[in-house]
NUKEPA-400112 format. One record per residue (C-alpha): residue in three letters; x, z, y. Coordinates in steps of 0.02 Angstrom, whole numbers, padded with zeros to 5 digits, always signed. Layout:
AlaXZY;...
end
This chain:
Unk-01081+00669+00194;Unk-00949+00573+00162;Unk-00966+00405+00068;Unk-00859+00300-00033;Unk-00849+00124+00008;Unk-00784-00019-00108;Unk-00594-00019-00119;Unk-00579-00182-00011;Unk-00702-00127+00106;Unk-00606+00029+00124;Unk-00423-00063+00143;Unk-00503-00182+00250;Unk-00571-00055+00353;Unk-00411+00056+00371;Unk-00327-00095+00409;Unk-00420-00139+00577;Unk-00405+00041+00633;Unk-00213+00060+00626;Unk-00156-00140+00624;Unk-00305-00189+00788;Unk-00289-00387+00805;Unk-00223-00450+00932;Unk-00262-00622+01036;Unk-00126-00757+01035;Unk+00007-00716+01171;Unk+00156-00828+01230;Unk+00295-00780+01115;Unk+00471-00784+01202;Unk+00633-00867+01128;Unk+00728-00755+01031;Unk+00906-00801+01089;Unk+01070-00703+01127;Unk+01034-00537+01207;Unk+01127-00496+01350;Unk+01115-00323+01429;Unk+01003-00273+01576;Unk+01027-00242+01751;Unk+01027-00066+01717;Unk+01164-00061+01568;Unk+01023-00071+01423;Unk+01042-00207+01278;Unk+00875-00287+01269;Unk+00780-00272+01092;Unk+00665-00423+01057;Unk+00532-00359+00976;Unk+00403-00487+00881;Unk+00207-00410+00853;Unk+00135-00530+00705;Unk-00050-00479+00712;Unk-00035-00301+00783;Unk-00068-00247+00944;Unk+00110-00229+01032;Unk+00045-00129+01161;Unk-00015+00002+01033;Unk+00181+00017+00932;Unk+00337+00075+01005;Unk+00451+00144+01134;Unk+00493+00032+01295;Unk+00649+00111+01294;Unk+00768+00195+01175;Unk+00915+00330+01165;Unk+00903+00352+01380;Unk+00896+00169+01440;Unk+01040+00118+01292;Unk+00902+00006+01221;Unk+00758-00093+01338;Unk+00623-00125+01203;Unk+00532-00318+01247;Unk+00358-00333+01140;Unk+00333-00504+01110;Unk+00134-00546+01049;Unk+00154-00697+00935;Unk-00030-00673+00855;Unk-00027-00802+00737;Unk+00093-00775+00602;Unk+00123-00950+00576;Unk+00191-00993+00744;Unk+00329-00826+00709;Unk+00356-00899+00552;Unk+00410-01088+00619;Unk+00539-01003+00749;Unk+00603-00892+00613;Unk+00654-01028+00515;Unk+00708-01130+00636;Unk+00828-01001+00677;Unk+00768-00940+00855;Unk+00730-00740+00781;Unk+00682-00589+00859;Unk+00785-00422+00834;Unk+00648-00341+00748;Unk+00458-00389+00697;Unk+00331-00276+00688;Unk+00186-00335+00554;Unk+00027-00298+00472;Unk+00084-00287+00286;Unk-00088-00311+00187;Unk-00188-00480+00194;Unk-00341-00461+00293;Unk-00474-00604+00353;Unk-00362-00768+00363;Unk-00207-00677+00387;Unk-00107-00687+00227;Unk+00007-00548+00253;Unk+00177-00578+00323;Unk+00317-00610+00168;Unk+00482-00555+00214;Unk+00540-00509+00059;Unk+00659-00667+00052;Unk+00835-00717+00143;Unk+00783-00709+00322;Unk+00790-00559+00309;Unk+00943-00395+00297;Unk+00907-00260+00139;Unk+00875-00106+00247;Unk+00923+00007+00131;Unk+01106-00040+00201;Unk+01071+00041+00362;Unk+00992+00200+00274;Unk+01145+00218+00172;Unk+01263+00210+00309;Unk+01159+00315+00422;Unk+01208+00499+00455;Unk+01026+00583+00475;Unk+00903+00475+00372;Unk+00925+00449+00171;Unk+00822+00367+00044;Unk+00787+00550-00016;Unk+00713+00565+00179;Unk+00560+00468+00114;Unk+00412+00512+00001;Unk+00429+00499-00186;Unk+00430+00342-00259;Unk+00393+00235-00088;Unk+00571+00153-00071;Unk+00586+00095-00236;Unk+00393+00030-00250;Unk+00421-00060-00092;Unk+00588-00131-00149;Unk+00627-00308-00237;Unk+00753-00364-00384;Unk+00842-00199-00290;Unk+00831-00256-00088;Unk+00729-00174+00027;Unk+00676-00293+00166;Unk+00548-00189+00255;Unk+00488-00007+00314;Unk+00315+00040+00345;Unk+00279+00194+00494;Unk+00141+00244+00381;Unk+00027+00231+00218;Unk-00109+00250+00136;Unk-00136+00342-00064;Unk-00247+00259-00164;Unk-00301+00344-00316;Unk-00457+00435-00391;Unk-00528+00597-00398;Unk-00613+00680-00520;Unk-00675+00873-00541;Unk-00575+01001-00635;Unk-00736+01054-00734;Unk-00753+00894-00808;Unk-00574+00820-00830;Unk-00451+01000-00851;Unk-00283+00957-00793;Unk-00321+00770-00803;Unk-00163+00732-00901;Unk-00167+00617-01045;Unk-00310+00518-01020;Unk-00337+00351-01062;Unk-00510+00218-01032;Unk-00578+00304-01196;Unk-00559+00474-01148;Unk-00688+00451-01010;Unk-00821+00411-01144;Unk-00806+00569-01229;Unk-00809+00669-01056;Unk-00966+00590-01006;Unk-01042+00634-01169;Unk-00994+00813-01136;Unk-01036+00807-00987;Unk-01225+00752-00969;Unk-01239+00784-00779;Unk-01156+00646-00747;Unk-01263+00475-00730;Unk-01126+00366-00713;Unk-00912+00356-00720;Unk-00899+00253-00552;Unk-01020+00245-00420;Unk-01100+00099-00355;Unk-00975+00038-00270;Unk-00831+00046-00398;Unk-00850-00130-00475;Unk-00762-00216-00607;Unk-00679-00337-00474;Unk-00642-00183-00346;Unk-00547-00087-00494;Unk-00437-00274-00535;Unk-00403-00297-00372;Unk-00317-00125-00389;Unk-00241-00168-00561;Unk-00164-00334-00506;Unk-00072-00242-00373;Unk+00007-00121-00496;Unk+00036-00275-00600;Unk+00149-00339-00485;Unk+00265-00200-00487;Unk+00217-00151-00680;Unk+00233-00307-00796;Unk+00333-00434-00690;Unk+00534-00456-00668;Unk+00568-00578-00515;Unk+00737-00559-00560;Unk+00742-00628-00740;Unk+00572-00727-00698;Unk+00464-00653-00818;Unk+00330-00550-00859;Unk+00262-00411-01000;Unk+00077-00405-00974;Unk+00057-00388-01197;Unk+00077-00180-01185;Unk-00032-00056-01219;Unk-00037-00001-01060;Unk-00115-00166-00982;Unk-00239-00178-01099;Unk-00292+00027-01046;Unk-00302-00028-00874;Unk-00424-00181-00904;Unk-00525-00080-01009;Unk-00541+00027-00861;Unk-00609-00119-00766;Unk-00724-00182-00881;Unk-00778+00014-00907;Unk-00873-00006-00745;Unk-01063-00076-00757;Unk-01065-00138-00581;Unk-00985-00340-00586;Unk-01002-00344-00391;Unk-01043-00247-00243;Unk-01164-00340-00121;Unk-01184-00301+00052;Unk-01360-00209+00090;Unk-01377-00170-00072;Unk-01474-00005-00130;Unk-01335+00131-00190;Unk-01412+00201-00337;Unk-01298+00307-00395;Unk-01191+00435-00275;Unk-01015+00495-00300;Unk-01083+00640-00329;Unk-01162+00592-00470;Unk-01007+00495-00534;Unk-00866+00549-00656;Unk-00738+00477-00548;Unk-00719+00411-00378;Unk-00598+00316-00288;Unk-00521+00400-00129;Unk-00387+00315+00012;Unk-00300+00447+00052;Unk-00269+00399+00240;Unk-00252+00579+00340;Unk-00176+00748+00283;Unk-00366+00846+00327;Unk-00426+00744+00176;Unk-00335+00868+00060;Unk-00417+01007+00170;Unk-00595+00946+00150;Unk-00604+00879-00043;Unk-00644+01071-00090;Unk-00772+01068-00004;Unk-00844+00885-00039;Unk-00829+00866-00216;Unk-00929+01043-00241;Unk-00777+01080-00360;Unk-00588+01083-00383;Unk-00506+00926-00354;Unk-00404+00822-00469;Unk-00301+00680-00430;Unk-00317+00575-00592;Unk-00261+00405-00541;Unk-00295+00263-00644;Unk-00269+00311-00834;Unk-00099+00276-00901;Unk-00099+00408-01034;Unk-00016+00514-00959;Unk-00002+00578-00772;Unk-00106+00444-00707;Unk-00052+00311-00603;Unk-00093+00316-00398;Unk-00016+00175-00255;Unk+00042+00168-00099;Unk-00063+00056+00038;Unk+00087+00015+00183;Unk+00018-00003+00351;Unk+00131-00058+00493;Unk+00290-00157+00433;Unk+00458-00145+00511;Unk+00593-00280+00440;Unk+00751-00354+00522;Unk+00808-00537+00530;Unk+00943-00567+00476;Unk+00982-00683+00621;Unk+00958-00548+00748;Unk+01065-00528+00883;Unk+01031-00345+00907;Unk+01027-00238+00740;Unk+01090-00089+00808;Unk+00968-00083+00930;Unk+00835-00138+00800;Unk+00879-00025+00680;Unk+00859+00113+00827;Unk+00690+00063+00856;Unk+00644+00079+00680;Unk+00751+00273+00661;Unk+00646+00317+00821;Unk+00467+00273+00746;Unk+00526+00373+00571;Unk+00596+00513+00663;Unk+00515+00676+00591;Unk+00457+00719+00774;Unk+00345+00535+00773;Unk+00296+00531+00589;Unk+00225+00720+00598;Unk+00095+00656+00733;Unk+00079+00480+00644;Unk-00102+00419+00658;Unk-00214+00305+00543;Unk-00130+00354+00382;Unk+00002+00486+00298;Unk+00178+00504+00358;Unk+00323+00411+00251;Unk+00471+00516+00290;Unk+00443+00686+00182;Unk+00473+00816+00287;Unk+00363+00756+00412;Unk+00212+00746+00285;Unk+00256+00927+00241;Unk+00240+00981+00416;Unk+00084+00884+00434;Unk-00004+00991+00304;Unk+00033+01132+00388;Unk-00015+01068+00542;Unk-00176+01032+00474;Unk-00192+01209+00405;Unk-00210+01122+00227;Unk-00218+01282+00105;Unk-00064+01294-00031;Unk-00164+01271-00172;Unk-00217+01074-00085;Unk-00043+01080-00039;Unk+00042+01103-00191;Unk-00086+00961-00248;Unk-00054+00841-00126;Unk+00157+00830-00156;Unk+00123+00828-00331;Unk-00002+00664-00324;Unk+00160+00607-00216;Unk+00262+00623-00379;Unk+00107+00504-00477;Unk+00110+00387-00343;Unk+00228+00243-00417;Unk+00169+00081-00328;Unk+00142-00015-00187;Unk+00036-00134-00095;Unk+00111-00256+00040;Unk+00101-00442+00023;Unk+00014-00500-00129;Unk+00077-00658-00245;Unk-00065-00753-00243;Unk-00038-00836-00377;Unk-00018-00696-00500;Unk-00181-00615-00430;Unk-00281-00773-00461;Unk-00204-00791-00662;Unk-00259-00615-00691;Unk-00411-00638-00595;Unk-00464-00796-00669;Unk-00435-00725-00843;Unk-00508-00584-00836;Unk-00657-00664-00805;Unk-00730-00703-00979;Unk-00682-00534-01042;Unk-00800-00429-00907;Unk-00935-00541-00955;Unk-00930-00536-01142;Unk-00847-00716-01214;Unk-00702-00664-01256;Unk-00604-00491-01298;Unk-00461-00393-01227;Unk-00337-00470-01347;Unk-00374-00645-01300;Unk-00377-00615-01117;Unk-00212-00539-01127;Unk-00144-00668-01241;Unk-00183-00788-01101;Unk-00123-00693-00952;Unk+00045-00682-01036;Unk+00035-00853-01058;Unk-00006-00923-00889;Unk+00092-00759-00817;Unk+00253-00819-00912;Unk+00232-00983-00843;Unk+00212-00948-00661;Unk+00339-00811-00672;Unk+00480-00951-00733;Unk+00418-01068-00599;Unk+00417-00965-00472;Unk+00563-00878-00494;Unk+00673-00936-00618;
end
């Protein structure tokens, strides 16, 4: 029977299974490429905690491109060449924060916007990808990385219960419980106030901030809906070996990472019931995110882009995305294909590209800083001192101040 774990748990998890550790290697200088014995320009590939064995071609387009994996392991030591200016032609990255790594930033000037090279390229368009994933993953506009593959986070609750799941909002969920008596609980015991805000501080980030003006509207409406869906949970924290007293199947709603096309083929089945993808409660189609697994992005000091950009077209070819592995295709066709591959019926089919259309957001690299003001704040709210209007008072606040320091 299949059990949900704790959101991080669950990231964390996914995480080792598609971005493996590696142990420090001997990273190579990144200088000039010349071409190979054989007629190939070299690509210098860096691997920033991934496994470089697992990722990528040795060779591209015939022998036109000679792929070289370089292991750097710790991201630190990648990032002190970088900026030094001895680059790679391409890195290859884990894009979420796990352990002590930190996640790898590249959305900055060391970087080229990619969505130059999708523009001028004659197969693949920003219309190639799924909806909503270029311009969650974009900033102030630039697009300074591609993932092979993601995860949908988002959560799930039964057509009996929840109809169409349209509209709803935190309150709505009190009145379906009460009409609903068979439920003992709306989360499970592993859906905890601080699981849900990790979840709302990543749509934050994309939501209520504005690098590009350096500030930040956190005093909406819709905010204030999504804390009250924190706070709606009874569990504060999830600890390890604890008893799990109540099931999802006993809960209202449960959390799913979407991280393989047979999920949509097996929900039916699981959830006793007709699936609905409600997302977190907006009010209106609900709101769902992307998780991005392995991260493509090109120096801009690379001496190769044509081959790097080759490497990158080869790995989000429809022929390599339909077979991707540890989480759903980007490129659209490919996920199509992948549901039929899967012999996913039409009915979870037509489902699963319309969550696509709900999914608006996107988890890479985390600001830190904005996490721990929200997280920090929050803090007196789940446990009673003070209310929702206060708390948001003072995330706006302290948000507005970081925003204009940060960024302005």
């Amino acid at each position: 029977m299949f059990r949900v774990m704790i959101m991080k748990k669950i990231v964390c998890t996914a995480l080792v299974l598609c971005l493996v550790f590696s142990a420090c290697g001997e990273a190579a200088p990144a200088e000039t490429q010349e071409p190979s014995e054989d007629g190939g320009s070299v690509v210098k590939v860096a691997c920033v905690c991934v496994q470089p064995s697992v990722f990528g071609p040795t060779s591209l387009n015939g022998y036109e491109y000679q792929i070289t994996h370089y292991d750097y392991g710790e991201h630190e030591r990648y990032i002190a060449d970088l900026t030094a200016g001895n680059a790679p032609d391409l890195v290859l990255f884990g894009t979420t924060p796990f352990v002590e790594y930190p996640g790898l930033d590249v959305k900055n000037e060391y970087y080229d916007d990619l969505y130059k090279y999708i523009d001028a390229d004659d197969t693949l368009s920003r219309d190639s990808f799924l909806p909503n994933l270029l311009e969650a993953m974009n900033r102030d506009g630039e697009l300074k990385f591609l993932c092979r593959q993601v995860t949908i986070a988002t959560f799930v609750a039964r057509r009996s219960a929840v109809g169409d799941g349209y509209g709803l909002l935190p309150s709505d969920y009190e009145r379906i419980m009460a009409e609903n008596p068979g439920y003992q609980s709306l989360f499970d015991t592993f859906v905890t106030k601080s699981s849900l805000l990790d979840s709302v501080c990543i749509i934050s980030e994309s939501a209520f901030t504005d690098r590009e003006n350096a500030s930040c509207d956190f005093d909406n409406d819709y905010f204030r809906s999504l804390l009250e869906f924190c706070n709606s949970s009874p569990y504060d924290e999830f600890i390890d070996g604890q008893s799990v007293s109540i099931g999802f199947e006993n809960a209202l709603l449960t959390p799913e990472r979407i991280s393989s096309v047979v999920r949509f083929n097996v929900m039916p089945g699981v959830y006793g019931d007709e699936p609905v993808f409600v997302g977190f409660p907006d009010g209106d189609m609900g709101c769902s995110y992307y998780i991005c697994g392995l991260g493509y992005a090109i120096p801009a000091q690379s001496s190769n882009k044509e081959g790097a950009w080759a490497y990158i077209k080869h790995m989000l070819s429809v022929e390599a995305q339909r077979y991707v592995t540890a989480g759903l295709p980007v490129i659209l066709e490919a996920f199509e294909l992948a549901l039929e591959d899967g012999d996913v019926s039409e009915e979870m089919q037509y489902k699963a590209l319309k969550l696509l259309e709900r999914t608006k957001y996107a988890e890479s690299v985390h600001d830190a800083g904005l996490k721990e003001i929200i997280t920090d704040s929050c803090q007196n709210y789940f446990d009673g001192t003070a209310t929702l209007d206060d708390t948001v008072d003072i995330i706006q606040s302290r948000a507005s101040v970081y925003m204009s320091e940060q960024y302005g």
